[in-house]
C-alpha positions in Angstrom: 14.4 13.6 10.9 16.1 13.9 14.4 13.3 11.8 16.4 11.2 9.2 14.3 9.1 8.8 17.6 7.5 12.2 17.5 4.0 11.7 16.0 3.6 15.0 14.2 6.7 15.0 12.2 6.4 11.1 11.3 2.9 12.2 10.3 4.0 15.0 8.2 6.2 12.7 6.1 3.1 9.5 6.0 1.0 13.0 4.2 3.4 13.9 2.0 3.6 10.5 0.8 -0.3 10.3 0.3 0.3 13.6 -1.1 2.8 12.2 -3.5 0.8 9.5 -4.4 -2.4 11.2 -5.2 -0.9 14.2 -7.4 -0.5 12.5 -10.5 -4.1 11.5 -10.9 -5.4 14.1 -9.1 -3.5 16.4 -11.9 -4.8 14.4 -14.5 -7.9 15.4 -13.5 -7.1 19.3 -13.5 -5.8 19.3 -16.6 -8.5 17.1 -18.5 -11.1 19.7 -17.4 -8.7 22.6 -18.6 -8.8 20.7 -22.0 -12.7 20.1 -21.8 -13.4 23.8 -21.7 -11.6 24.2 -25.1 -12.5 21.5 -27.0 -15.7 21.7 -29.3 -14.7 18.1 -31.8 -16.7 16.0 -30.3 -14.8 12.9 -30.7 -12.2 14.9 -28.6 -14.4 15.7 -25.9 -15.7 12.1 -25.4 -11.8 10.9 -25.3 -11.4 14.1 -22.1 -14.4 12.3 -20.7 -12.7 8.6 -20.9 -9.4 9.9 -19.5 -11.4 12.3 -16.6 -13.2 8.5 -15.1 -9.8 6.8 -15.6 -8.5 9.8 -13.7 -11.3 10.2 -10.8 -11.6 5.9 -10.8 -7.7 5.7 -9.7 -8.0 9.1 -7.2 -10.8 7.0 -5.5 -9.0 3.6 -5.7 -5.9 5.3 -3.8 -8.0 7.5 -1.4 -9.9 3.7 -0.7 -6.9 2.2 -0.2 -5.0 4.7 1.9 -8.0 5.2 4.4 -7.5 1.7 5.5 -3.7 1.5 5.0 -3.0 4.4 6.9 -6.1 5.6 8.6 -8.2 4.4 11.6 -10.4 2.8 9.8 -13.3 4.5 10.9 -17.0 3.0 10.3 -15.6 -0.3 11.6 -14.8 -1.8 15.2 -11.9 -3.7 16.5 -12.1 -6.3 13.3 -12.1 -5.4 10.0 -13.4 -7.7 7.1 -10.3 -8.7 4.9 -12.9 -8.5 2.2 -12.4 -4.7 2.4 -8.6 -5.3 2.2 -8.9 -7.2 -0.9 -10.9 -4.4 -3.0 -8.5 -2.0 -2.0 -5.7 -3.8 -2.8 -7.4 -4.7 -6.2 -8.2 -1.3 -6.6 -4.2 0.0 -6.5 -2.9 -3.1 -8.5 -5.2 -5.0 -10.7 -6.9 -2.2 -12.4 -3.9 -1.1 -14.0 -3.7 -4.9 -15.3 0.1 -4.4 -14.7 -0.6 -6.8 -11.8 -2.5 -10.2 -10.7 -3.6 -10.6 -7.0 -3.9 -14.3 -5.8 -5.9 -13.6 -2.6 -5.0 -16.6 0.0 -7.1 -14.8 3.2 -10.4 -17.2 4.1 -11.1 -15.4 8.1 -14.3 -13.5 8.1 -12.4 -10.8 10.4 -9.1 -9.7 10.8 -7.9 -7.3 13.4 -7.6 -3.5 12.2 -3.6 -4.2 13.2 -3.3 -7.0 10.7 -5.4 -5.3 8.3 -2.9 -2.1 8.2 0.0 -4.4 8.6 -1.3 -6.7 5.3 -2.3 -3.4 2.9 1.3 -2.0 4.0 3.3 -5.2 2.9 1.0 -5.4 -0.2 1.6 -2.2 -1.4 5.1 -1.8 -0.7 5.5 -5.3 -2.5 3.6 -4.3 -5.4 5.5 -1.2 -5.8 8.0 -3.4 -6.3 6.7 -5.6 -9.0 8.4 -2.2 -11.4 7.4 -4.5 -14.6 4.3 -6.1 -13.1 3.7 -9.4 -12.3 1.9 -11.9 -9.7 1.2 -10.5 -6.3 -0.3 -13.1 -3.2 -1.0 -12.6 -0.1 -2.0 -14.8 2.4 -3.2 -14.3 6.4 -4.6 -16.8 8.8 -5.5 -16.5 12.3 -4.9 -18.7 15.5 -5.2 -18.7 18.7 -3.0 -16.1 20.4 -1.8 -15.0 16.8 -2.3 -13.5 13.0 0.1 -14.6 10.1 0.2 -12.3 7.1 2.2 -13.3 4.3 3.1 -11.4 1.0 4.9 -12.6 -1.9 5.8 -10.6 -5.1 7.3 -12.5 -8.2 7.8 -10.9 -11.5 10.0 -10.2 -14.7 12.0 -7.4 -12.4 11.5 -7.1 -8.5 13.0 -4.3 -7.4 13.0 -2.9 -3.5 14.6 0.1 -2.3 17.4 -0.9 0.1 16.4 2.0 2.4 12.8 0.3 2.5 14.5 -3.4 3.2 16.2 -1.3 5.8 13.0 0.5 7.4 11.0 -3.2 7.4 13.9 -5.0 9.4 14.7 -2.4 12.1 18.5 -1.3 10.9 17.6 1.6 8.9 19.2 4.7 10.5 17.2 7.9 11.8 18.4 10.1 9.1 17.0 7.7 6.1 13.4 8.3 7.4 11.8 10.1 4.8 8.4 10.5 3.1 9.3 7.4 1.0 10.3 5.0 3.7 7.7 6.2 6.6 5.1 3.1 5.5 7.7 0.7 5.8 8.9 2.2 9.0 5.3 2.3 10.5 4.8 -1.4 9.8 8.0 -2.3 11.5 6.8 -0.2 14.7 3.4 -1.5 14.7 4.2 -5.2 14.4 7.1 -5.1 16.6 5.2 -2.8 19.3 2.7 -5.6 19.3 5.3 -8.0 20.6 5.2 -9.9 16.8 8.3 -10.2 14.0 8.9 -9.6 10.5 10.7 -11.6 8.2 11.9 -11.1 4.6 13.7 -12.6 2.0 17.5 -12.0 1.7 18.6 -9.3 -1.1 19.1 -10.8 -4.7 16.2 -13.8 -4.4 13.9 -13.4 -7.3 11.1 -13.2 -5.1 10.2 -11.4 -2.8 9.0 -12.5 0.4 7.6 -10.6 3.6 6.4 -12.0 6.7 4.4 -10.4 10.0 3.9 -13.1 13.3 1.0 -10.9 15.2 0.4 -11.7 18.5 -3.2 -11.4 20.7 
């Protein structure tokens, strides 16, 4: 990556993390219908069937999700309800029932900023709860700013030191890659606002991320 400012190629590496993401069930269901065609034991075919829903129930819960993590959010204005935030979110996490979601957010609208900036933190915190565990987040809005908090606890917390890098700014051009571009994004966004992000220092067992928004 010579220059993580030009919008094609830092868009090329947000898809092929989409991409990444989305393969595995999307596979699933590929190769569930492969197995439908052969299959005439019925007890067999109705187990094809369970997996296919499991399959096209996560492909939708990601596609949900990734519309308003990394999309514009379209069919909204300039607010978005956090309620929407919170089914996605459940959608990636809790229907796995590898991880619980305490949900700490009580605004009726939050700005489509803070929303991205909230789903980004959430999911790169859950991705780091590797053997589950309990995942709360928290915003609240005042005048002149948005707070978003996110805090992962579990049996084994585990984040990339290239994406602790990406979220406080000292990550080097070179480590931008498909897996750190979210990370990165949230660091431009909040910081282009004029806000900060905070984070708990390596080797806590918790994990603890931060965004000040102003506006």
């Amino acid at each position: 990556m010579t220059d993580p400012t030009d919008s094609i190629e830092f868009a090329s590496l947000l898809c092929s993390r989409l991409c990444h993401d989305l393969l595995s069930p999307v596979g699933a269901l590929n190769n569930g219908l492969e197995l439908m065609a052969d299959e005439t034991d019925p007890e067999m075919r109705q187990r094809c069937l369970d997996l296919l829903g499991d399959s096209a129930r996560t492909s939708a819960n990601k596609l949900k999700f990734f519309r308003l993590a990394f999309g514009s959010a379209g069919g909204f204005g300039d607010k978005v309800p956090p309620h929407e935030a919170r089914v996605a979110i459940e959608g990636m996490f809790v229907a796995t029932g590898r991880v619980k979601v305490g949900w700490m957010v009580e605004e009726q609208m939050l700005s489509k900023l803070a929303v991205k900036v909230l789903l980004n933190l959430a999911l790169i915190a859950g991705d780091a709860l590797v053997r589950g565990g309990q995942l709360d987040i928290g915003a609240e809005a005042r005048p002149g700013v948005t707070e978003i908090v996110v805090r992962g606890e579990g049996p084994k917390v585990v984040l990339d030191p290239d994406l602790r890098a990406a979220l406080a700014g000292t990550l080097p051009i070179e480590g931008l890659a498909s897996r750190t571009a979210a990370a990165w994004m949230v660091r431009a966004l909040v910081t282009g606002a004029g806000g900060e992000i905070a984070l708990s220092p390596p080797g806590d067992p918790m994990l603890l991320f931060g965004a000040s928004i102003p506006g």
